[in-house]
C-alpha positions as CSV (number, residue, x, y, z in Angstrom):
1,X,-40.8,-97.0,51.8
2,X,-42.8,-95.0,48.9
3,X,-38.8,-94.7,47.2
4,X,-38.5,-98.5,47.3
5,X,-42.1,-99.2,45.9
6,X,-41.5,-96.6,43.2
7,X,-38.1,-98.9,42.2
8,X,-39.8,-101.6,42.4
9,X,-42.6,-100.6,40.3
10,X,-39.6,-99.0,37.8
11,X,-37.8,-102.7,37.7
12,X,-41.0,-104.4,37.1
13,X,-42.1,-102.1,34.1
14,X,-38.7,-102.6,32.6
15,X,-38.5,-106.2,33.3
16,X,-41.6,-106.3,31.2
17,X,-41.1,-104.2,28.3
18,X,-37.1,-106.0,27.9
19,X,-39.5,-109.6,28.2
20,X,-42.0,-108.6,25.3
21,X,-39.3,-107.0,23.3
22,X,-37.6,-110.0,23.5
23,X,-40.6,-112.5,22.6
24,X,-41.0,-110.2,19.4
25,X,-37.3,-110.4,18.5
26,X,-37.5,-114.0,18.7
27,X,-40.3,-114.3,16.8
28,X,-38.6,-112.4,14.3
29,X,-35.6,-114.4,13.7
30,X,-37.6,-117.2,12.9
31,X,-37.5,-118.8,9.3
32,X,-40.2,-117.6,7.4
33,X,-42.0,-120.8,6.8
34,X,-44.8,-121.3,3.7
35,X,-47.2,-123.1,6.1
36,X,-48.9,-124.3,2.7
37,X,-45.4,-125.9,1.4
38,X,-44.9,-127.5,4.6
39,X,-48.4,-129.6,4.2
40,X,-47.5,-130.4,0.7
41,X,-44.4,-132.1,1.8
42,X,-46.6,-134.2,4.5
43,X,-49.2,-135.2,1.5
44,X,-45.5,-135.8,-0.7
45,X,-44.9,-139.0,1.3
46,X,-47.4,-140.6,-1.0
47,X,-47.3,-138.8,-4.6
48,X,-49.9,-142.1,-5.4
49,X,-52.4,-141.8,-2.5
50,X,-55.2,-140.2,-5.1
51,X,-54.2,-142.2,-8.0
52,X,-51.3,-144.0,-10.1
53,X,-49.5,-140.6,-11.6
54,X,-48.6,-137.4,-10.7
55,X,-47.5,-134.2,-13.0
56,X,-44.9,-131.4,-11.8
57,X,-44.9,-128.1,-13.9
58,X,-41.1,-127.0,-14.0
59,X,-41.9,-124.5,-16.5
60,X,-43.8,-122.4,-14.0
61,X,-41.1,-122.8,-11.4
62,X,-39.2,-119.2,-10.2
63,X,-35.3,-118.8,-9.7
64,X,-36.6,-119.0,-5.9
65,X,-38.4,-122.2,-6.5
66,X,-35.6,-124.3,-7.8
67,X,-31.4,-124.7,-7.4
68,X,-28.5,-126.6,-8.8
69,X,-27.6,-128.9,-5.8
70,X,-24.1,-128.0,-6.6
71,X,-23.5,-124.3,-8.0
72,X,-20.4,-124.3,-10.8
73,X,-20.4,-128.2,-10.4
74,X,-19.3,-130.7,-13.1
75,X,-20.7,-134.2,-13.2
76,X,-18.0,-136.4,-13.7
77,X,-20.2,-139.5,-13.1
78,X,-23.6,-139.6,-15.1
79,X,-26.4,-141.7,-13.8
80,X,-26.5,-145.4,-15.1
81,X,-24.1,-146.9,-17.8
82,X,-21.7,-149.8,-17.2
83,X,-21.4,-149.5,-13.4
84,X,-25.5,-149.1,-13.0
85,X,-24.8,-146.3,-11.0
86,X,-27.8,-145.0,-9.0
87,X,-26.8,-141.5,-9.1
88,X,-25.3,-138.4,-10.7
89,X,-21.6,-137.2,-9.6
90,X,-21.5,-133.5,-9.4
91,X,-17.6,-132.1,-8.9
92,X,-16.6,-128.6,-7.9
93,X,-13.7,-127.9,-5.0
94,X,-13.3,-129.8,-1.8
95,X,-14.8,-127.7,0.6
96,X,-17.5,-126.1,-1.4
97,X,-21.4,-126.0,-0.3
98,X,-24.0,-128.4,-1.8
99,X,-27.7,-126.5,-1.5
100,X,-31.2,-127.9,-1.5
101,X,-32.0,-128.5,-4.9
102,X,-36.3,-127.8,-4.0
103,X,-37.8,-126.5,-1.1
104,X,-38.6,-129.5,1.4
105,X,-37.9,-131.2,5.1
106,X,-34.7,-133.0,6.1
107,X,-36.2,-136.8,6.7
108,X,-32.4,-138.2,6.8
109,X,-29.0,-136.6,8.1
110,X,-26.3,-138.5,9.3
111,X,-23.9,-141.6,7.9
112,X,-25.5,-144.1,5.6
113,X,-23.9,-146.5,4.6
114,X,-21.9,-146.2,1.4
115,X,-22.7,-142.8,0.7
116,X,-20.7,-141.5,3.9
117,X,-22.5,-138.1,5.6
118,X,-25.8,-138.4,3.8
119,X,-28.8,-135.8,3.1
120,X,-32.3,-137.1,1.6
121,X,-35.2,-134.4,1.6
122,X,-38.7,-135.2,0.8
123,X,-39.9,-132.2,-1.5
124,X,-44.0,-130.6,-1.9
125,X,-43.1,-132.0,-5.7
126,X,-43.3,-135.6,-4.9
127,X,-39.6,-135.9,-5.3
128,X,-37.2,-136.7,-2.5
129,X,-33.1,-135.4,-3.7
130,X,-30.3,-137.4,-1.9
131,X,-26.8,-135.8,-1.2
132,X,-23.7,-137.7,-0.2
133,X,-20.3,-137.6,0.5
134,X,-20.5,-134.6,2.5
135,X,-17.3,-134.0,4.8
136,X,-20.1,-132.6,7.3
137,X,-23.9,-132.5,7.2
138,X,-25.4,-128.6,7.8
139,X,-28.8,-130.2,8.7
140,X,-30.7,-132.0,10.7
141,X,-33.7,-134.4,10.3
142,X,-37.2,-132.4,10.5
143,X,-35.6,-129.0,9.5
144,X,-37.4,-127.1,6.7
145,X,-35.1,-125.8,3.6
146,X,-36.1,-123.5,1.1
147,X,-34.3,-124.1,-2.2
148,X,-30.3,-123.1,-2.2
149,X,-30.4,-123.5,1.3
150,X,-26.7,-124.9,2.6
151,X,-27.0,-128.6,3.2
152,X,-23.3,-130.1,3.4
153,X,-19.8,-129.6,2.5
154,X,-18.9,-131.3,-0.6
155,X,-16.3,-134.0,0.4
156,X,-15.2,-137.9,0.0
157,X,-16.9,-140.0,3.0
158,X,-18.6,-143.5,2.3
159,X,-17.7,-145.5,-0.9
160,X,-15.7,-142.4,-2.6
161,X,-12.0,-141.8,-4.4
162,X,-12.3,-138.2,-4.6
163,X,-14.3,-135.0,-3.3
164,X,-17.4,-134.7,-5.0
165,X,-21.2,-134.4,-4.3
166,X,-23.4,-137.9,-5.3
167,X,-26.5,-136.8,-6.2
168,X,-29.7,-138.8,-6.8
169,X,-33.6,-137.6,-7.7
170,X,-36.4,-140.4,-6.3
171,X,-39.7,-141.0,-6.0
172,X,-40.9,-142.9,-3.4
173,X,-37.0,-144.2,-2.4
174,X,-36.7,-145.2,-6.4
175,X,-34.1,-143.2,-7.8
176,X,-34.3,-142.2,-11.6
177,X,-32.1,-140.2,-14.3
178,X,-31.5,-136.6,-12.7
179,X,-30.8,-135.5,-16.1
180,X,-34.6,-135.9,-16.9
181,X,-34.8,-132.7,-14.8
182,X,-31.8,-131.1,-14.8
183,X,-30.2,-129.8,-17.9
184,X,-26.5,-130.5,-16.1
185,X,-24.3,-128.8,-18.8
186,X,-26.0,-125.7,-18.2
187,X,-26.6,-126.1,-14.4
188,X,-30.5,-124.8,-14.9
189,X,-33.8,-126.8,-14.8
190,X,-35.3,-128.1,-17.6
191,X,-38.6,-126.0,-19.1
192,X,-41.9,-128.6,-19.0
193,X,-44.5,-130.7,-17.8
194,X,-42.5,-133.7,-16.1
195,X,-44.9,-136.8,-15.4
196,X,-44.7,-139.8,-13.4
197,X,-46.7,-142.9,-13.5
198,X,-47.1,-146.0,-11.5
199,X,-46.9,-149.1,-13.6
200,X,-49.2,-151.8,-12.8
201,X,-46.1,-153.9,-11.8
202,X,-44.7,-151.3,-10.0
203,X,-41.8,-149.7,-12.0
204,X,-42.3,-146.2,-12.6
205,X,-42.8,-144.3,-16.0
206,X,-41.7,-140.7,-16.6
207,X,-42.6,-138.7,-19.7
208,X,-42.2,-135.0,-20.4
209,X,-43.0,-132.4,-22.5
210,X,-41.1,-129.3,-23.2
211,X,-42.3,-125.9,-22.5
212,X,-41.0,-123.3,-24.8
């Protein structure tokens, strides 16, 4: 009787100690999350609420802060012109990964539309960065990414001819020139103050100053 209470007592120790060790190993493999980014990205939902502009200092931002959404891409297709189109075509290889351009939370993932397998994240700048055409979505809606995080596979759903990532920069839905950001030839982030302001009738105004 004492033998079977001592292996009992043995199990239940061991039982324990493989529970906690587990709980701790868990906890480890979680993302490491900046608490402070995620409630940045809940106030981002309104980049107006305390007023009619907001300012975003690129300058200051760190390779960890910032990606191109598709590494080694081309745009093919620049924002505007003739066609009015509403974003910028980025073109690498079929198959190839495009990445969060800042970090932010998934608020869309999933057809849409036109733009086939779709990705918009809302960002702690203010900006939300739309993806499409993906073959396959990586994410889904209310995941946190940090920037150069995997998002999709670059590939030709919705409204498209070829493989290729459409790429769009908004503010509050509106989208606006990425190349006011993004120096594209280079692949790399433009050096400066970046402002937005809300017209009285609405239509959005963005300035910038450069940042040597």
């Amino acid at each position: 009787m004492k033998r079977l209470q001592l292996l009992l007592l043995i199990f239940t120790f061991l039982h324990f100690n493989f529970l906690t060790y587990s709980f701790v190993y868990a906890q480890d493999d979680l993302p490491d999350i900046d608490e402070w980014q995620v409630m940045k990205v809940a106030a981002a939902k309104d980049p107006f609420a305390h007023g009619d502009q907001f300012t975003i200092n690129f300058a200051n931002y760190t390779i960890e802060e910032w990606c191109y959404p598709l590494p080694g891409g081309k745009v093919i297709s620049p924002f505007g012109g003739d066609r009015h189109h509403g974003g910028t075509d980025i073109k690498t290889f079929a198959g190839d990964t495009t990445r969060a351009a800042f970090p932010g939370e998934v608020i869309l993932s999933g057809p849409h539309y036109g733009y086939g397998y779709c990705v918009i994240l809302r960002h702690a700048n203010g900006l939300e960065t739309l993806y499409s055409h993906h073959s396959r979505n990586l994410v889904k809606v209310g995941q946190w990414l940090h920037a150069g995080d995997p998002i999709g596979i670059e590939g030709r759903t919705g409204r498209a001819t070829t493989d290729h990532l459409h790429f769009e920069v908004r503010v509050k839905g509106k989208a606006f020139d990425s190349e006011r950001i993004y120096d594209h030839p280079n692949r790399a982030l433009r050096r400066q103050i970046f402002v937005v302001t809300k017209q009285k009738n609405g239509t959005l105004k963005f300035s910038a100053h450069e940042v040597e």
